[in-house]
C-alpha positions as CSV (number, residue, x, y, z in Angstrom):
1,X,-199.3,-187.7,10.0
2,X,-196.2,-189.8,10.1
3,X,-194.1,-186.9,9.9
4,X,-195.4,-184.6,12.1
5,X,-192.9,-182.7,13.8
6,X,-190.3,-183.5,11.5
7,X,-188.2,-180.8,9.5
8,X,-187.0,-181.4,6.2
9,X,-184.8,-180.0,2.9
10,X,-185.7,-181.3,-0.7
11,X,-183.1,-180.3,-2.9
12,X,-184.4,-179.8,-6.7
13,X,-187.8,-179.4,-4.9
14,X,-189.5,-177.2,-7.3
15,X,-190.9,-179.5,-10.4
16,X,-191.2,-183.4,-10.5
17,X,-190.0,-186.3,-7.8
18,X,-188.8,-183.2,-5.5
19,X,-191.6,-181.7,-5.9
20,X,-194.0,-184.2,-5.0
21,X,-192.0,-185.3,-2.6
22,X,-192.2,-182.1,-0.5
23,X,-196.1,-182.1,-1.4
24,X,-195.8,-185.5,0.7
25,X,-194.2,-184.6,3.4
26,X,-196.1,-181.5,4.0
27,X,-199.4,-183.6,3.9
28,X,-197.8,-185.9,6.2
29,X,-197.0,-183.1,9.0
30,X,-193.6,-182.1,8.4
31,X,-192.2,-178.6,7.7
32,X,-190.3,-178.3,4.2
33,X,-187.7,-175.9,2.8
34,X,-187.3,-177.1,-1.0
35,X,-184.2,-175.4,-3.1
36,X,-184.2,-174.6,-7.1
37,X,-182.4,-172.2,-9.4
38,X,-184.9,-170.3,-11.4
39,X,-186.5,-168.0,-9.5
40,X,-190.3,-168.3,-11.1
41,X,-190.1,-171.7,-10.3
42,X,-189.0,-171.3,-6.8
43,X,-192.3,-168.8,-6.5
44,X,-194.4,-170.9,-8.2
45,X,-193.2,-173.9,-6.2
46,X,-193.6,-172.4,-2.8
47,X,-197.6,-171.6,-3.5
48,X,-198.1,-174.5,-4.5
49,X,-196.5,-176.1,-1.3
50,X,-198.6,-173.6,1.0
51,X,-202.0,-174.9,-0.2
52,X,-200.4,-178.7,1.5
53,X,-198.7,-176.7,4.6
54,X,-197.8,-173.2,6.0
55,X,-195.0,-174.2,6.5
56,X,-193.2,-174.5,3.4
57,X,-189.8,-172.2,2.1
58,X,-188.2,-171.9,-1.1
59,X,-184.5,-171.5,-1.6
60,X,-182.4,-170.6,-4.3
61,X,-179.6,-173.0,-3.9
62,X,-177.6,-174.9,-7.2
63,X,-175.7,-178.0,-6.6
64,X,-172.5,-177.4,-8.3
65,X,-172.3,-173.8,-6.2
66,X,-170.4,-174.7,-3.7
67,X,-171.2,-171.1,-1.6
68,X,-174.6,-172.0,-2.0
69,X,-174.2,-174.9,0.6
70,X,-173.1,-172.5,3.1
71,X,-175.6,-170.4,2.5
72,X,-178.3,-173.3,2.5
73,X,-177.1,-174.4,5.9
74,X,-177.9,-170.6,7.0
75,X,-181.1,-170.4,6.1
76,X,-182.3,-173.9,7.0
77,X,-180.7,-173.2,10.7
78,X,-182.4,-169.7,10.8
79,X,-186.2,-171.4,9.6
80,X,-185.8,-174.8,11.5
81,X,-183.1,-175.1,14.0
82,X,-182.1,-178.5,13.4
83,X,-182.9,-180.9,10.8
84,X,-185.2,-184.4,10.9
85,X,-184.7,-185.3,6.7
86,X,-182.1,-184.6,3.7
87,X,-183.5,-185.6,0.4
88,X,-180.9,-185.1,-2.4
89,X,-182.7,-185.3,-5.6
90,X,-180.6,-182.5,-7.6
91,X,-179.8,-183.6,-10.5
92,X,-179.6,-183.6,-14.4
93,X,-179.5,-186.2,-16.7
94,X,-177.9,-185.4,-20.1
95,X,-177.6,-188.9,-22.8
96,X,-175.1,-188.6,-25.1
97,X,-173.0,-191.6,-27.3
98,X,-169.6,-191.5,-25.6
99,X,-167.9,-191.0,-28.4
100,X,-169.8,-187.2,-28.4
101,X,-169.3,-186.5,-24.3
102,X,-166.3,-183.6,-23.7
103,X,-164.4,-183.6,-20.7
104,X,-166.8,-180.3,-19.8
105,X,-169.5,-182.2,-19.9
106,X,-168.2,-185.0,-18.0
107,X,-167.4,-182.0,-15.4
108,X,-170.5,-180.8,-15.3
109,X,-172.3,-183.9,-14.6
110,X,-169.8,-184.8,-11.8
111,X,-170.5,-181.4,-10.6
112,X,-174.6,-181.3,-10.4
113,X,-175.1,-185.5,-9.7
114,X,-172.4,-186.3,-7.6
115,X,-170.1,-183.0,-5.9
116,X,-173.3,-181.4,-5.3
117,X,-175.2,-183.6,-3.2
118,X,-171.6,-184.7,-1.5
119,X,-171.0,-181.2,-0.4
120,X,-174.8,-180.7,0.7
121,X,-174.6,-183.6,3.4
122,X,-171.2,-182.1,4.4
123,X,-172.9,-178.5,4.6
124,X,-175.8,-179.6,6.8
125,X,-174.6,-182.2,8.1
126,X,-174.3,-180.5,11.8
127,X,-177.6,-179.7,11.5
128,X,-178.9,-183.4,11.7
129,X,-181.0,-184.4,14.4
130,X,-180.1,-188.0,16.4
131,X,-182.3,-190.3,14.4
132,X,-182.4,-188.0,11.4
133,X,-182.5,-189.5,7.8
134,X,-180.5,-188.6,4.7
135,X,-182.1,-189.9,1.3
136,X,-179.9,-189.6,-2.0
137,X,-182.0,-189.8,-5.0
138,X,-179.4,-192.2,-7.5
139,X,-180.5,-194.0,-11.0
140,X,-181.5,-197.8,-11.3
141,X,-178.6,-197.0,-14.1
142,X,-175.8,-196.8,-11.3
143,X,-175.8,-200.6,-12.2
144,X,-177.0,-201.0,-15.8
145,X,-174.9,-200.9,-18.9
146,X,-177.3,-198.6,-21.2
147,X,-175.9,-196.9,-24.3
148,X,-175.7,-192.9,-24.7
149,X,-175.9,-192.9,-20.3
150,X,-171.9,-193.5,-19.7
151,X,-171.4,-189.7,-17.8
152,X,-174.8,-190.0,-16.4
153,X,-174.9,-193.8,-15.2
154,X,-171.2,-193.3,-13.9
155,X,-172.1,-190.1,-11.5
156,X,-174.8,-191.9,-10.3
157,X,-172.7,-195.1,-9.6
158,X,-170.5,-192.6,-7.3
159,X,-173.5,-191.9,-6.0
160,X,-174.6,-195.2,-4.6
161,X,-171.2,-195.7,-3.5
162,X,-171.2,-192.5,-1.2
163,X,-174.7,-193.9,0.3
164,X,-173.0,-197.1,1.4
165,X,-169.5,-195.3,3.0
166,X,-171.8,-192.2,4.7
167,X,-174.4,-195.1,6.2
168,X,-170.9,-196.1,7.8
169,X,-169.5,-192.8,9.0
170,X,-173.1,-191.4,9.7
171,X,-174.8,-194.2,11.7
172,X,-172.6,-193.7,15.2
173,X,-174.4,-189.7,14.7
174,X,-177.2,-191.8,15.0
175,X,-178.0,-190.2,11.0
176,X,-179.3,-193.3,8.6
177,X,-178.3,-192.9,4.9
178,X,-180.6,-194.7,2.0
179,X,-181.3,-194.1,-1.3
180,X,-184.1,-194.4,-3.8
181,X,-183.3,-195.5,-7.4
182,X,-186.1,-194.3,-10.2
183,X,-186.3,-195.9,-13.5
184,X,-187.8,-193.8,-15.9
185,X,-190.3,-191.3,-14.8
186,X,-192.9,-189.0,-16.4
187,X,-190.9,-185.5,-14.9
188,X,-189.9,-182.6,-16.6
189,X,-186.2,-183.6,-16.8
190,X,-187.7,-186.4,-19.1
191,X,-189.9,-183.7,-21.0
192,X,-186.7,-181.7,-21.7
193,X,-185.5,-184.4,-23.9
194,X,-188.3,-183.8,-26.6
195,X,-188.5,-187.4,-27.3
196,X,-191.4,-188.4,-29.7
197,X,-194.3,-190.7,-28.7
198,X,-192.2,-193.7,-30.7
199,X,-189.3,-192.8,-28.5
200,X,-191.0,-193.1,-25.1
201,X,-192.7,-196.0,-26.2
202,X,-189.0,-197.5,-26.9
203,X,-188.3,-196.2,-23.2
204,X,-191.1,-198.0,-21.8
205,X,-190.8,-201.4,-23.1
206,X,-188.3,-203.1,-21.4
207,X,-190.5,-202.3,-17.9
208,X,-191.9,-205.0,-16.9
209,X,-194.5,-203.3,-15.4
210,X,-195.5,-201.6,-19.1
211,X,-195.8,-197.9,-18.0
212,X,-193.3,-195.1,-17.6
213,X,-193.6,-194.3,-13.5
214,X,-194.9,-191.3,-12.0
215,X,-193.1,-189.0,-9.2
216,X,-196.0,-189.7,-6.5
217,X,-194.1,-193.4,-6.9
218,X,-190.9,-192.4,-6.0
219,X,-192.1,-189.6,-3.5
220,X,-194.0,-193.0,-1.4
221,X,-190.3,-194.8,-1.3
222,X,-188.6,-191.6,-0.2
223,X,-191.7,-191.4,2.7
224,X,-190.9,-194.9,3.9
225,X,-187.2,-194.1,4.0
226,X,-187.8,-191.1,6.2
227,X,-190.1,-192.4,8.4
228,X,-189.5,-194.4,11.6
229,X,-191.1,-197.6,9.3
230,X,-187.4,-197.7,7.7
231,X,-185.7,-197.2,11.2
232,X,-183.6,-200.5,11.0
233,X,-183.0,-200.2,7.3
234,X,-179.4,-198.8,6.3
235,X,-177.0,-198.0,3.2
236,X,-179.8,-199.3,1.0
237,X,-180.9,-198.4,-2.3
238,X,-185.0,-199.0,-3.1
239,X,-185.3,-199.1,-6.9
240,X,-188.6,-197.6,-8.1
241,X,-187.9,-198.8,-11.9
242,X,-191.5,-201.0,-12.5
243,X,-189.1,-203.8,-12.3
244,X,-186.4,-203.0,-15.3
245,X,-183.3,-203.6,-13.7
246,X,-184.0,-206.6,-11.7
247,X,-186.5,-209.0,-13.7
């Protein structure tokens, strides 16, 4: 029960890597509060979290919304007081050739990747504990060149950079700011894409590792970043890619 105690918000909590990250940290003893936008997934979300915990809340909070935040930091005051963990996993991921990528899209993927979780942190950000962590969920593209990503690899690149300047401002709160960096995973953000067998199988082999990786994978790297086993561990990003962008 390394967690046990603790409080915690998942943001995008109600399908995939949020998900199962919640799942985790209610195993592990913590109280959870995950957000979504569709309203039978924030229901079906929040029984599946209860068979893991009681305590477990679902919030209808989207990223780009910038009310939302305030309203987010409301109810996460109201359930838990104070809070021990910020996972910012939000996000959408859109691939398109540049040549085909408006400036509304480009908006919009500023908007959900890299305003939203920016604003989060600001929102809650007086509700963090001494000792609390924040963990941003960013891309093992924020530092690959990989065709059809350019709006997508680009918010997530702003991404990592905000990890590294809010570890500086956050660490004299006593806060600690990480990030975890997926490769490609087996979620339903990767289902959306209605890519064929020969297209995953195009996705998967330049992993060294030979398999596309599962959420429970990146949920483990967001567990050691939130736990005191990560205490002297700051402005970091983890990659959890099977090894594509390093080897």
């Amino acid at each position: 029960m390394r967690l046990e105690g603790k409080t915690a918000v998942v943001t995008g909590g109600t399908s995939g890597i949020g998900l199962e990250t919640a799942r985790l940290f209610l195993r592990e003893g913590a109280r959870v509060l995950v957000t979504g936008q569709d309203e039978a997934r924030l229901c079906a979300a929040e029984q599946e979290l209860r068979k893991w915990g009681s305590q477990a809340i679902a919030v209808r909070a989207r990223s780009e919304h910038r009310a939302d935040d305030a309203l987010l930091a409301k109810r996460v005051a109201e359930a838990f007081g104070s809070l021990d963990i910020l996972f910012l996993n939000a996000g959408i991921t859109t691939p398109r050739p540049f040549l085909e990528t408006t400036e509304a899209m480009l908006d919009h993927e500023l908007a959900v990747n890299f305003k939203g979780p920016f604003f989060t942190v600001q929102a809650l950000a007086p509700l963090l504990k001494r000792g609390s962590s924040v963990i941003f969920n960013t891309s093992c593209l924020d530092g690959m060149g990989v065709a059809g990503t350019s709006a997508y690899s680009a918010s997530k690149a702003a991404l990592r950079s905000l990890v590294r300047t809010l570890a500086r401002e956050l660490i004299p709160l006593g806060v600690r700011v990480n990030s975890v960096a997926p490769g490609p995973i087996r979620t339903p953000n990767l289902d959306k894409l209605g890519l064929s067998e020969e297209q995953l199988a195009k996705i998967t082999s330049p992993v060294p590792m030979g398999r596309l990786g599962e959420p429970a994978d990146v949920a483990r790297a967001v567990l050691f970043l939130a736990g005191e086993s990560s205490g002297f561990i700051l402005g970091e990003e983890i990659y959890v890619d099977g090894g594509w962008s390093n080897l």
